[in-house]
MDAnalysis code that builds the backbone (N, CA, C; Angstrom):
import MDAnalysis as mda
import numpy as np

u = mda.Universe.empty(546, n_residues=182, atom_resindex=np.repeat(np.arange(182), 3), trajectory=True)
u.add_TopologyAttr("name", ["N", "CA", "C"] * 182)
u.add_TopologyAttr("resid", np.arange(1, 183))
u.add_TopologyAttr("resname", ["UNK", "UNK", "UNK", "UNK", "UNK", "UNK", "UNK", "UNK", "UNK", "UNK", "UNK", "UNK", "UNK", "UNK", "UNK", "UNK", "UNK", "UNK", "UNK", "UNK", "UNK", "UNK", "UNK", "UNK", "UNK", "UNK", "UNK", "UNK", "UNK", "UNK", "UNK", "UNK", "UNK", "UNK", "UNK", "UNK", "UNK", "UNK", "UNK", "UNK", "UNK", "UNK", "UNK", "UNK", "UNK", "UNK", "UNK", "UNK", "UNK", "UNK", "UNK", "UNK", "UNK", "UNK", "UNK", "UNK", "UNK", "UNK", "UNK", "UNK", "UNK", "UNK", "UNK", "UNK", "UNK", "UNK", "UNK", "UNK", "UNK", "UNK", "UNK", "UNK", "UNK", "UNK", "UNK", "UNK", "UNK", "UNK", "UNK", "UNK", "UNK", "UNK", "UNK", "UNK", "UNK", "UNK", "UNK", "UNK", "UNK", "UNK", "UNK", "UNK", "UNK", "UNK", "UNK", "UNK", "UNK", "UNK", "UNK", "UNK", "UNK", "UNK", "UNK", "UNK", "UNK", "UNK", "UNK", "UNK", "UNK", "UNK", "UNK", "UNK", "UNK", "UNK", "UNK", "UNK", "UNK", "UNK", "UNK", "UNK", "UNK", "UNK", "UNK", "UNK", "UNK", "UNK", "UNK", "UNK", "UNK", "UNK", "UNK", "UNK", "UNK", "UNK", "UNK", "UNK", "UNK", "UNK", "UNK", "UNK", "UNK", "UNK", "UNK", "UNK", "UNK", "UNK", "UNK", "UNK", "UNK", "UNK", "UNK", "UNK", "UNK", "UNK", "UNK", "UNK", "UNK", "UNK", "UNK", "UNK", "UNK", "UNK", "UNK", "UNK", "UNK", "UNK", "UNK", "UNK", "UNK", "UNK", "UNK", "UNK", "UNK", "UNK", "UNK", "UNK", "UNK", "UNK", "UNK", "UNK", "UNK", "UNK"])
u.atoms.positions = np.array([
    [4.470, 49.141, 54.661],
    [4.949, 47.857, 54.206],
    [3.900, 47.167, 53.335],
    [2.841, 47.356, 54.073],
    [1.409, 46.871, 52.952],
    [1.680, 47.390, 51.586],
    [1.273, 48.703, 52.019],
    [1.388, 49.606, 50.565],
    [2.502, 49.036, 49.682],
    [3.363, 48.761, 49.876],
    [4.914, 48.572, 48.859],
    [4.688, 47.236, 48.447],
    [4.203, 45.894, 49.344],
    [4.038, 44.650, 48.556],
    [2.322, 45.006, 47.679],
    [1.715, 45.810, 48.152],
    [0.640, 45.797, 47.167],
    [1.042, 46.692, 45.815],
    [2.098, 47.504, 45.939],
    [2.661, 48.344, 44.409],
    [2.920, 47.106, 43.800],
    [3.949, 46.614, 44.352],
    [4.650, 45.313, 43.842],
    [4.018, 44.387, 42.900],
    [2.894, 44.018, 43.638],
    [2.283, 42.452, 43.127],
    [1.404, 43.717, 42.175],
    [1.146, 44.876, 42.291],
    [0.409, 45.788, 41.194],
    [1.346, 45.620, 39.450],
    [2.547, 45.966, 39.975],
    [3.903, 46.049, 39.126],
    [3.835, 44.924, 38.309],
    [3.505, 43.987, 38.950],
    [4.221, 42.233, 38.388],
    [3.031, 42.040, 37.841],
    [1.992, 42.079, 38.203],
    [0.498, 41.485, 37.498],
    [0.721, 42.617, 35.713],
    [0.919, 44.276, 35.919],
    [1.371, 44.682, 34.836],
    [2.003, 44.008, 33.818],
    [3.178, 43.631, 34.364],
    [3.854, 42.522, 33.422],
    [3.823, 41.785, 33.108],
    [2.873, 40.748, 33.523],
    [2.611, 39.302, 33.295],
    [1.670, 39.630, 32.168],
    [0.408, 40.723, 32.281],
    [-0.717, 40.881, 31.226],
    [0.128, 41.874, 29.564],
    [1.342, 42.721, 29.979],
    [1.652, 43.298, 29.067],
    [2.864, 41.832, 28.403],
    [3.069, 40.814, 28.789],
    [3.371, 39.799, 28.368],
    [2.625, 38.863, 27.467],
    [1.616, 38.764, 27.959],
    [0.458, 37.934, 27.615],
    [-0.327, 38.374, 26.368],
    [-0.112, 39.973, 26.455],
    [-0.912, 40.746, 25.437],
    [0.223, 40.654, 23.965],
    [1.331, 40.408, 24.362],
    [2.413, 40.809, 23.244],
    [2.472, 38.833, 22.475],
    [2.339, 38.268, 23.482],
    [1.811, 36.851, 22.765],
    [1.178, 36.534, 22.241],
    [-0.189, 37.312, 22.476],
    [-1.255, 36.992, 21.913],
    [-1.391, 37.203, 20.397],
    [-0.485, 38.698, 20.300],
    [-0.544, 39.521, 19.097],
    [0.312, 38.340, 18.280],
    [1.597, 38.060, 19.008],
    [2.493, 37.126, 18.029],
    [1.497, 36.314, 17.233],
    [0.772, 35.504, 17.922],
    [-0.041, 34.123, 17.842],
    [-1.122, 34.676, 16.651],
    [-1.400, 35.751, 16.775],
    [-2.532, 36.015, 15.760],
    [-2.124, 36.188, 14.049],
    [-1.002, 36.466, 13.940],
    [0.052, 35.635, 12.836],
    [0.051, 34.557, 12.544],
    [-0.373, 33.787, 11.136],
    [-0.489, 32.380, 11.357],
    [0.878, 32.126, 10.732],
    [1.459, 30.949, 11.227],
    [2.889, 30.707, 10.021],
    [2.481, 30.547, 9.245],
    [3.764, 30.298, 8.141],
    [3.258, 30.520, 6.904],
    [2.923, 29.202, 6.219],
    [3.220, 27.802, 6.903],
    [2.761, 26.950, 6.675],
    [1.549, 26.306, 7.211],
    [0.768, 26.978, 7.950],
    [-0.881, 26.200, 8.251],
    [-1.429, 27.723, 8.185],
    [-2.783, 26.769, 7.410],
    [-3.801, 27.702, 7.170],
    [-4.983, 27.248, 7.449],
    [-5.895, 28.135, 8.221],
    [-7.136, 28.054, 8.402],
    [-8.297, 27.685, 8.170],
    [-9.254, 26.966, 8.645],
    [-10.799, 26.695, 7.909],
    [-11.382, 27.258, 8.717],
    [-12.826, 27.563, 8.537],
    [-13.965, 28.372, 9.126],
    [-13.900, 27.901, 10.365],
    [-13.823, 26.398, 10.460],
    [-13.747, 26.009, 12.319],
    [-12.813, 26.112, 12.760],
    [-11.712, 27.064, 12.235],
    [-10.805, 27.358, 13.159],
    [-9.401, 25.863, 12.911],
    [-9.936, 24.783, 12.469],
    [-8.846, 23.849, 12.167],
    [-7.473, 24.462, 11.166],
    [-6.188, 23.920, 11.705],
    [-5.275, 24.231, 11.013],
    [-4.871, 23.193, 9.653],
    [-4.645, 23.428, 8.290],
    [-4.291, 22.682, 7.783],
    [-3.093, 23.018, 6.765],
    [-2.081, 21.998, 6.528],
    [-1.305, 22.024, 6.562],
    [-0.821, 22.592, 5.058],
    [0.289, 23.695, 4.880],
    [0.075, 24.322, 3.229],
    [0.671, 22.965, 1.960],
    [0.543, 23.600, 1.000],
    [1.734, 22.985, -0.223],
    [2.890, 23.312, -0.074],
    [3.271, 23.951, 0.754],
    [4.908, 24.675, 0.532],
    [5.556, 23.379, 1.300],
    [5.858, 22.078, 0.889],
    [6.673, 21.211, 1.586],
    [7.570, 20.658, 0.580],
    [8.634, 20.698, 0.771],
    [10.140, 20.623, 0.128],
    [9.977, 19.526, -1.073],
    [10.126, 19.620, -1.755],
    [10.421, 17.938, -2.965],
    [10.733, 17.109, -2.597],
    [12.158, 17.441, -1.495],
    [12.615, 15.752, -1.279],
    [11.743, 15.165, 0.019],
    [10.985, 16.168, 0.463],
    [10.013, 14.922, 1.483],
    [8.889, 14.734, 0.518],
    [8.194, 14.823, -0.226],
    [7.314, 14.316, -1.435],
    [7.496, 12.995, -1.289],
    [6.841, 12.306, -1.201],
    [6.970, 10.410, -1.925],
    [6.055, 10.397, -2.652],
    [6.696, 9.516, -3.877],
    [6.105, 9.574, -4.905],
    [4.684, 8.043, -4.255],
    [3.868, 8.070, -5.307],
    [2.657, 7.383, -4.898],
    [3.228, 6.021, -6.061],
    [2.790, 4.729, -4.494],
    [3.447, 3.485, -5.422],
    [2.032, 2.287, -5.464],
    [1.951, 1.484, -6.314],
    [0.647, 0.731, -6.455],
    [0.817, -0.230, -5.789],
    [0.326, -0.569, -4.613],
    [0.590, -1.712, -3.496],
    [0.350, -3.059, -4.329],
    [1.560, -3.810, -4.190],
    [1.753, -4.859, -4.588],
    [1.438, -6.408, -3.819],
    [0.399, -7.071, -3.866],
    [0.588, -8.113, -3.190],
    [1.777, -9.453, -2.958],
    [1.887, -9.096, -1.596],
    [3.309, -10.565, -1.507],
    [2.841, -11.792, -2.106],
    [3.816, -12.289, -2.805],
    [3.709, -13.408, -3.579],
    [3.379, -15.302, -2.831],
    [2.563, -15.454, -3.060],
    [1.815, -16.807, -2.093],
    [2.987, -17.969, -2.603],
    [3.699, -17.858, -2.977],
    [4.336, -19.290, -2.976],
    [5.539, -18.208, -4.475],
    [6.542, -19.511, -4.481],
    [7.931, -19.150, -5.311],
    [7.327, -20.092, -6.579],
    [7.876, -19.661, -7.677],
    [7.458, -20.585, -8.491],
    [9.279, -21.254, -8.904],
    [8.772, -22.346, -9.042],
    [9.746, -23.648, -9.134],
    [10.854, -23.242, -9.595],
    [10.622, -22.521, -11.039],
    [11.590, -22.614, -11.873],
    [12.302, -21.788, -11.160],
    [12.152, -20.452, -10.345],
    [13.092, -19.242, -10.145],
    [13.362, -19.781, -8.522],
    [12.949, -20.632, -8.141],
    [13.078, -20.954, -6.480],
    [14.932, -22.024, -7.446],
    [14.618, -22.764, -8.088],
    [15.733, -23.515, -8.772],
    [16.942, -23.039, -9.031],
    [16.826, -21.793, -9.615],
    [17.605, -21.089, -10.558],
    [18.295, -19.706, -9.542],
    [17.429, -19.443, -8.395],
    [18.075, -18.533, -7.438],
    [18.830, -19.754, -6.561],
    [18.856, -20.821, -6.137],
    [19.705, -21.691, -5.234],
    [20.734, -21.857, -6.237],
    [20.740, -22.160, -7.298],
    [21.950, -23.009, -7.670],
    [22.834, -21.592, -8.556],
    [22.344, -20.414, -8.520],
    [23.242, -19.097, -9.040],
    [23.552, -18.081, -7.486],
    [22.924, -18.636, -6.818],
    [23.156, -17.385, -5.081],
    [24.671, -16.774, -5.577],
    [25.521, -18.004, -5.351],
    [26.794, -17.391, -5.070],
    [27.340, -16.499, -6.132],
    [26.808, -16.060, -7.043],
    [27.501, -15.751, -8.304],
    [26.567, -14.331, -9.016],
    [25.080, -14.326, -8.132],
    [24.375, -12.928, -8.372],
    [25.307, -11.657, -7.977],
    [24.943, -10.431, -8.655],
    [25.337, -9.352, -8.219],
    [24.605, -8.263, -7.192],
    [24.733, -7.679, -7.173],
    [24.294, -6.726, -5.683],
    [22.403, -6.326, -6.223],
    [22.741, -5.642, -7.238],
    [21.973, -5.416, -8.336],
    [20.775, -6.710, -7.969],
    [20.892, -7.544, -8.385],
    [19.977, -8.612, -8.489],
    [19.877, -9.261, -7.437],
    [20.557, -9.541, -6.544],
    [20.066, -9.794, -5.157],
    [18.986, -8.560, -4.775],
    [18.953, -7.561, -4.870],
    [18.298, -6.241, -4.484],
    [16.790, -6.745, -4.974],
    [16.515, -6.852, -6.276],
    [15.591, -7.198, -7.584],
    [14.739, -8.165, -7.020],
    [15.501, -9.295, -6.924],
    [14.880, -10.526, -5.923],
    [14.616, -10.227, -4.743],
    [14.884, -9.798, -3.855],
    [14.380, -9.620, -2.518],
    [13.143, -8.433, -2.395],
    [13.103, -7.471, -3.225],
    [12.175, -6.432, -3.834],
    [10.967, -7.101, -4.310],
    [10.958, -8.231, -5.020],
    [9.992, -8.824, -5.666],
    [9.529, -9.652, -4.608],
    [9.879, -10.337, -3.077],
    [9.223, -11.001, -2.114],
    [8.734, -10.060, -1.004],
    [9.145, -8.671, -1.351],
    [8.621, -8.054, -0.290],
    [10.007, -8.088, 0.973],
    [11.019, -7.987, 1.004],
    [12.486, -7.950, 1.690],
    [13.062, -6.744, 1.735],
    [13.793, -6.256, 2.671],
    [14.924, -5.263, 3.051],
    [15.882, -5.661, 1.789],
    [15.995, -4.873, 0.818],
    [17.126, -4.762, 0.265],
    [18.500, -3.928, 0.618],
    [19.018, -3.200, 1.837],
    [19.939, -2.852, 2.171],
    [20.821, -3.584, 3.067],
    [22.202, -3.281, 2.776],
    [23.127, -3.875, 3.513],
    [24.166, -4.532, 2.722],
    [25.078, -5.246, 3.273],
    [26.212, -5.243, 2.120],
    [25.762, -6.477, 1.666],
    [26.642, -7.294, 0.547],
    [26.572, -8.081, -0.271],
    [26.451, -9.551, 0.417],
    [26.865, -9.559, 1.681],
    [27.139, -10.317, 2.090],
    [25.513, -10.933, 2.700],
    [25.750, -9.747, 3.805],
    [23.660, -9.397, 4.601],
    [23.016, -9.587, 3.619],
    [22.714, -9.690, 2.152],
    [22.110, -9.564, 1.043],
    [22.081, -11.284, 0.102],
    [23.144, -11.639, 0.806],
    [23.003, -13.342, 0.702],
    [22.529, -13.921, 1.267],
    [23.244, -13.731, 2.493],
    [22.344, -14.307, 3.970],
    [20.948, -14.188, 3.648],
    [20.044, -12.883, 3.463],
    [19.057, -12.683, 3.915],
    [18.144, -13.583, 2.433],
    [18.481, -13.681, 1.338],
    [17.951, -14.234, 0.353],
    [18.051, -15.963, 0.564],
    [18.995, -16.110, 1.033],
    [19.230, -17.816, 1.530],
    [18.224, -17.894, 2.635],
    [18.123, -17.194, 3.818],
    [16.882, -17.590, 4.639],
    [15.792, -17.349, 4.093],
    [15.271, -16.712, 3.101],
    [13.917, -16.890, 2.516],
    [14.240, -17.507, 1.756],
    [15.116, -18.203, 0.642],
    [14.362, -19.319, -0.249],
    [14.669, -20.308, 0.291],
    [15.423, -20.578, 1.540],
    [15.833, -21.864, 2.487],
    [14.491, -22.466, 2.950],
    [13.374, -21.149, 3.148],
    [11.936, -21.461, 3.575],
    [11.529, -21.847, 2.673],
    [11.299, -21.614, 1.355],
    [9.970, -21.493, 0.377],
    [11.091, -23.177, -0.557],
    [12.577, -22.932, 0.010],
    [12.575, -24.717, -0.410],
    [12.153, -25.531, 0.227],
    [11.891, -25.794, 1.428],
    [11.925, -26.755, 2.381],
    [9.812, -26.787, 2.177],
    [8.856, -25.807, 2.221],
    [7.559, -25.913, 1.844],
    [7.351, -26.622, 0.495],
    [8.836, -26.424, -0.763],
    [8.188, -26.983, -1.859],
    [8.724, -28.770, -2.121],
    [9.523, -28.688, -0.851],
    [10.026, -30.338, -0.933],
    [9.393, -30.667, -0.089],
    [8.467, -30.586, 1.015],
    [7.407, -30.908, 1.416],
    [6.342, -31.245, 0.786],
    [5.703, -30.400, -0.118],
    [4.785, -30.756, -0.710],
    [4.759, -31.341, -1.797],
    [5.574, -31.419, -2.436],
    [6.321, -32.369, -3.566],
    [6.858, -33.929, -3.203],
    [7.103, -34.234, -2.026],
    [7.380, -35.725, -1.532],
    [6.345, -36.340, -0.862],
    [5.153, -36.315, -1.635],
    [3.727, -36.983, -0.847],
    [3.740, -37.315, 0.248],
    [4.625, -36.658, 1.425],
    [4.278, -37.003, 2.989],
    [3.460, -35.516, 3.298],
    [2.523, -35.409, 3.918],
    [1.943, -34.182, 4.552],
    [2.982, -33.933, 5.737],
    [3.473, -34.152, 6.251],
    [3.930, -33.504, 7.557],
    [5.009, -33.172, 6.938],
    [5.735, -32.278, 7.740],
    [6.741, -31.980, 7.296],
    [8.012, -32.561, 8.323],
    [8.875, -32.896, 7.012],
    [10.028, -33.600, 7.535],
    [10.989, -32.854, 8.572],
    [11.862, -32.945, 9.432],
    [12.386, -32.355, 10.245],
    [13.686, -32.843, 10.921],
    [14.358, -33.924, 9.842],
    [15.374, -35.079, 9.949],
    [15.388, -35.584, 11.622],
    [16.637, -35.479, 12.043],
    [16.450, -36.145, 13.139],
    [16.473, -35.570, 13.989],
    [15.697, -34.321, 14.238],
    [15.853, -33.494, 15.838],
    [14.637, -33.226, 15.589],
    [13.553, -33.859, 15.784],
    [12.498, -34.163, 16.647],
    [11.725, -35.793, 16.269],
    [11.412, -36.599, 17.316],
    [11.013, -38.034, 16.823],
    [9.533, -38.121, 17.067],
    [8.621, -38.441, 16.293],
    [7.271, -38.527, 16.861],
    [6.979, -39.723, 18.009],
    [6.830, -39.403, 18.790],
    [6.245, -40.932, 20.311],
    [5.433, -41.282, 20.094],
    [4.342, -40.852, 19.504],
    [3.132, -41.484, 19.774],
    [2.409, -41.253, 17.904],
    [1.626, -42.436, 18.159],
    [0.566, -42.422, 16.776],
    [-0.554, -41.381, 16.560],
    [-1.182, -41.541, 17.794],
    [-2.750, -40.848, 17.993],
    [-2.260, -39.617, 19.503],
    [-3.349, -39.038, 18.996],
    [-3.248, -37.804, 20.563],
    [-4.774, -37.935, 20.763],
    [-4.954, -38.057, 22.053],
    [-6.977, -37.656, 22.531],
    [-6.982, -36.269, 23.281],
    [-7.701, -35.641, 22.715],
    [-7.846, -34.263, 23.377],
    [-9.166, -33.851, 24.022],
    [-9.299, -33.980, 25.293],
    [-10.639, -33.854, 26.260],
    [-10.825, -32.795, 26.643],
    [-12.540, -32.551, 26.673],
    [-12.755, -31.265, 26.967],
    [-13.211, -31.446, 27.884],
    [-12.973, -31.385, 29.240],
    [-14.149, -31.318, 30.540],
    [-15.341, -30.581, 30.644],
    [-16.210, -30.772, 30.892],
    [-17.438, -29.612, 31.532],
    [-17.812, -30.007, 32.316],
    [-17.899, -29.317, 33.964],
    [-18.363, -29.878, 34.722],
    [-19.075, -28.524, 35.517],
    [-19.863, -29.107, 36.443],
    [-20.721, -28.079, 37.850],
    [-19.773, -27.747, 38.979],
    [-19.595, -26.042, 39.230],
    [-18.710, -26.087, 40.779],
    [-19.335, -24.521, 41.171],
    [-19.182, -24.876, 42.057],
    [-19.633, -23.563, 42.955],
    [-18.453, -23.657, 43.855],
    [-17.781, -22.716, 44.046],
    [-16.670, -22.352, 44.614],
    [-16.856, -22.196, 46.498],
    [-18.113, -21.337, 46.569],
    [-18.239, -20.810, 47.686],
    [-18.910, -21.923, 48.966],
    [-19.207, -23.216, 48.285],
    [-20.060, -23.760, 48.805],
    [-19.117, -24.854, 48.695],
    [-18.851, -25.706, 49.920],
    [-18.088, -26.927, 49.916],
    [-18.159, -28.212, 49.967],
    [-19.693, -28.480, 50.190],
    [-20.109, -29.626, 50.297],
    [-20.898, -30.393, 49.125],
    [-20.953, -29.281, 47.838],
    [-21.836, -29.193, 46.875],
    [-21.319, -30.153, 46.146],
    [-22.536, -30.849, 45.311],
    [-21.761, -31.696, 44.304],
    [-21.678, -32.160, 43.266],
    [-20.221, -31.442, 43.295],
    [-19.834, -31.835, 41.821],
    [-20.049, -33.008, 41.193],
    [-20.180, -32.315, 39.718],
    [-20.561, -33.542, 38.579],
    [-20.004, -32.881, 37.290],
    [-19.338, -34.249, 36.812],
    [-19.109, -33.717, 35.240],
    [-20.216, -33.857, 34.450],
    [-20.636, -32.751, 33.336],
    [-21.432, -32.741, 32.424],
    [-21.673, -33.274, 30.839],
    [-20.240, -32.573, 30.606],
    [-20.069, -33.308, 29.194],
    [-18.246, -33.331, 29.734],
    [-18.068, -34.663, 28.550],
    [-16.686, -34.938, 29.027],
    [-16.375, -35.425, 27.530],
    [-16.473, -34.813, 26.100],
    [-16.079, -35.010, 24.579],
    [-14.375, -35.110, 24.655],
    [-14.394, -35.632, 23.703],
    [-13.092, -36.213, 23.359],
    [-12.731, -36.462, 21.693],
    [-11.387, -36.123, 20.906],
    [-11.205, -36.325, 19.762],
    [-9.880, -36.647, 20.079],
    [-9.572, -37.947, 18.790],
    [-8.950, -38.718, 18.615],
    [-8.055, -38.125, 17.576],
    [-6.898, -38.045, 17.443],
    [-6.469, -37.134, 16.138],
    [-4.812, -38.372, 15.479],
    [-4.671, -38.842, 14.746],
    [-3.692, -39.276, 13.937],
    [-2.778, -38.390, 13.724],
    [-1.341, -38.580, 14.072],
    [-1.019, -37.501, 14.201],
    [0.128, -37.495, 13.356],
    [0.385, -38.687, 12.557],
    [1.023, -38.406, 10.988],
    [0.726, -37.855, 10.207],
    [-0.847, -38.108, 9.682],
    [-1.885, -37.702, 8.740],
    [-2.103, -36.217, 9.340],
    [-2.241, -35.615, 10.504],
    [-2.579, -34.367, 11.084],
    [-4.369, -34.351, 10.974],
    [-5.400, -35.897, 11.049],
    [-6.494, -36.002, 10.914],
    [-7.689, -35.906, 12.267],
    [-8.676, -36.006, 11.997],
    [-9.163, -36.352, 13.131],
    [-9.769, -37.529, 13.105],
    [-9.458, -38.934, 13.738],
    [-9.750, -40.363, 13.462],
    [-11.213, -40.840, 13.546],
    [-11.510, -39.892, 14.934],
    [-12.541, -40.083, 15.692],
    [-13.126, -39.155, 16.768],
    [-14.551, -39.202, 17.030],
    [-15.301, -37.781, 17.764],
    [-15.873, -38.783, 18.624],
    [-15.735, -38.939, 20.156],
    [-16.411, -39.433, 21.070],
    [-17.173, -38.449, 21.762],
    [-18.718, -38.355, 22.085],
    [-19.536, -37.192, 22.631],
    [-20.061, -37.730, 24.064],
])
């Protein structure tokens, strides 16, 4: 009975190494798309299809602000651009140009809905920005305190003291700081 499980596991170890040996050989074939360097690194061939190619594009910086005239002239023509030029315009801010004509309005009305509302802000000599009537300011000034104080946690009788206790005064129409108490 010995003898027959020791043929056995003799048998199977055969096969596992005449397995191993026929892999090995596969493996020593390189595909035909990576090729070798002296350290053994694989790198990757030229043989890759055209249509995965991308062509090389000159990174364009997003545009810091709309200029007047075309922020003007895209609100009061939206409804009446073509697919074409909605595409053009949203391409030129850096935007998803896909989707239908419709997604392609929408999405051009929420960006120049933004870059109107920053240029009638800054064009109606108030700094803050307006926000009609759904939110009301309460208060004039805000004070914002910084505590510093001594604590030792572990110890309970110890005693505490504040150290520095600064404070700024901030106007909060202007968005200034009025005043620095130290």
């Amino acid at each position: 009975m010995v003898e027959a499980i020791h043929d056995e596991l003799n048998d199977y170890c055969s096969k596992l190494k005449k397995i191993s040996d026929d892999f090995t050989n596969k493996c020593k074939v390189p595909p035909c798309c990576f090729r070798y360097d002296e350290e053994g690194s694989a790198k990757i061939g030229r043989n890759i299809p055209a249509e995965n190619n991308l062509k090389q594009v000159e990174y364009e910086e997003p545009p810091k602000g709309i200029v007047t005239e075309i922020l003007m002239d895209v609100k009061r023509r939206l409804h009446s651009l073509t697919v074409s030029e909605m595409r053009s315009l949203l391409k030129k801010v850096h935007q998803s140009g896909q989707g239908s004509r419709k997604q392609l309005r929408a999405r051009i009305r929420r960006y120049y809905r933004k870059e109107f509302s920053m240029y009638r802000m800054l064009h109606e000599g108030d700094c803050v920005p307006h926000f009609g009537n759904k939110t009301a300011r309460y208060f004039d000034y805000l004070v914002a305190i910084d505590f510093e104080c001594t604590c030792v946690e572990v110890i309970y009788d110890y005693p505490h003291e504040i150290i520095e206790f600064p404070a700024v005064l901030i106007d909060v129409r202007h968005l200034k700081i009025v005043s620095v108490f130290i």
